[in-house]
C-alpha positions in Angstrom: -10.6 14.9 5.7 -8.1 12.3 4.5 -4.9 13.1 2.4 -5.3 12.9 -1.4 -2.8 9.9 -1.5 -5.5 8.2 1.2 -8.8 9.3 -0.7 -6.8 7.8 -4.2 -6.4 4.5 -2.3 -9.8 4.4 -0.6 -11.6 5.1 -4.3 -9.2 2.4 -6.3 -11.3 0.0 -5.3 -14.8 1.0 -6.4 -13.3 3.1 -9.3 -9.8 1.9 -10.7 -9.6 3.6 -13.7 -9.3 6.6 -11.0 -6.4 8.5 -11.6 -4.2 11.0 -8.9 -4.6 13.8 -11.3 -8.1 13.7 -12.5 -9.0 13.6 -8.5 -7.5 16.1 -7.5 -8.8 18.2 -10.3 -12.3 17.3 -8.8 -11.7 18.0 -5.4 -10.4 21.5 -6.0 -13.5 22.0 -8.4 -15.7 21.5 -5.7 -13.1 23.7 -3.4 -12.1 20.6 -1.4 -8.5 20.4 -2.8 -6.6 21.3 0.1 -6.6 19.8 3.9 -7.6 22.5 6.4 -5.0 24.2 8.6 -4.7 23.0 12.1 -3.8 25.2 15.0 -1.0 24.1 17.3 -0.3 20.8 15.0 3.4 22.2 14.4 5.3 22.7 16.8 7.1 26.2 17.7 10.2 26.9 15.3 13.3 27.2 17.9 17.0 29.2 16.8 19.6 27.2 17.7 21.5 28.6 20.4 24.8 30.7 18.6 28.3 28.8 19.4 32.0 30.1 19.0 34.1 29.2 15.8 35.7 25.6 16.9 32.6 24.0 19.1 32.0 20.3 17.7 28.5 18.3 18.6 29.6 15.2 18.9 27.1 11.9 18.9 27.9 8.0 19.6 25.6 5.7 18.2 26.1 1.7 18.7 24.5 -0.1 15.7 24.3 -4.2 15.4 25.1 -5.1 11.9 26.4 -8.7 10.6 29.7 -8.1 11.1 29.3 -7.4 14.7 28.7 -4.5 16.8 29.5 -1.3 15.2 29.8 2.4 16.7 29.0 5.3 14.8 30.9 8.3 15.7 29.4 12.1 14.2 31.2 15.2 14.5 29.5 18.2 13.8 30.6 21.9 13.9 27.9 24.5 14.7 29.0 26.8 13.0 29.8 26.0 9.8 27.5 22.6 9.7 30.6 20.8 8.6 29.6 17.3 9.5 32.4 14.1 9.8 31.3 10.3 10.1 33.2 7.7 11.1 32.4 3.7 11.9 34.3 2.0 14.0 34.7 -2.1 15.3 35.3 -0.8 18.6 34.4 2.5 21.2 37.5 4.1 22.4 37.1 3.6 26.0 
């Protein structure tokens, strides 16, 4: 079975006075409306591991842009999910 967003498309051209709504109305009517779970399509659900008051996660990302080569520099504190961004011309090396 295809999304309703793909099923609107796919009809548009055949029927395109077709609207989102009235569709779905039809497809629940005939008890269609919803896409069938599928077992083992999402992943497990993990905790994040706990981290004492003061422990930063900190990522380096190097970005071309036009004015040159940029690095973007992400701070992020686990505990509170305070997170600080910086950009900078040049890594600190």
């Amino acid at each position: 079975m295809l999304p309703l967003d793909d099923c609107l498309y796919a009809l548009q051209a055949t029927i395109p006075t077709v609207m989102r709504s009235s569709l779905h109305r039809c497809l629940q009517r005939h008890g269609i409306a919803r896409l069938p779970d599928v077992e083992g399509d999402k992943p497990a659900k993990k905790k994040f591991k706990s981290y004492p008051i003061g422990f930063f996660h900190i990522d380096i990302a190097e970005v071309q842009a036009a004015e040159g080569k940029l690095h973007l520099f992400v701070a992020i504190d686990r505990t509170s999910k305070f997170a600080l961004c910086n950009w900078s011309t040049a890594a600190a090396g």
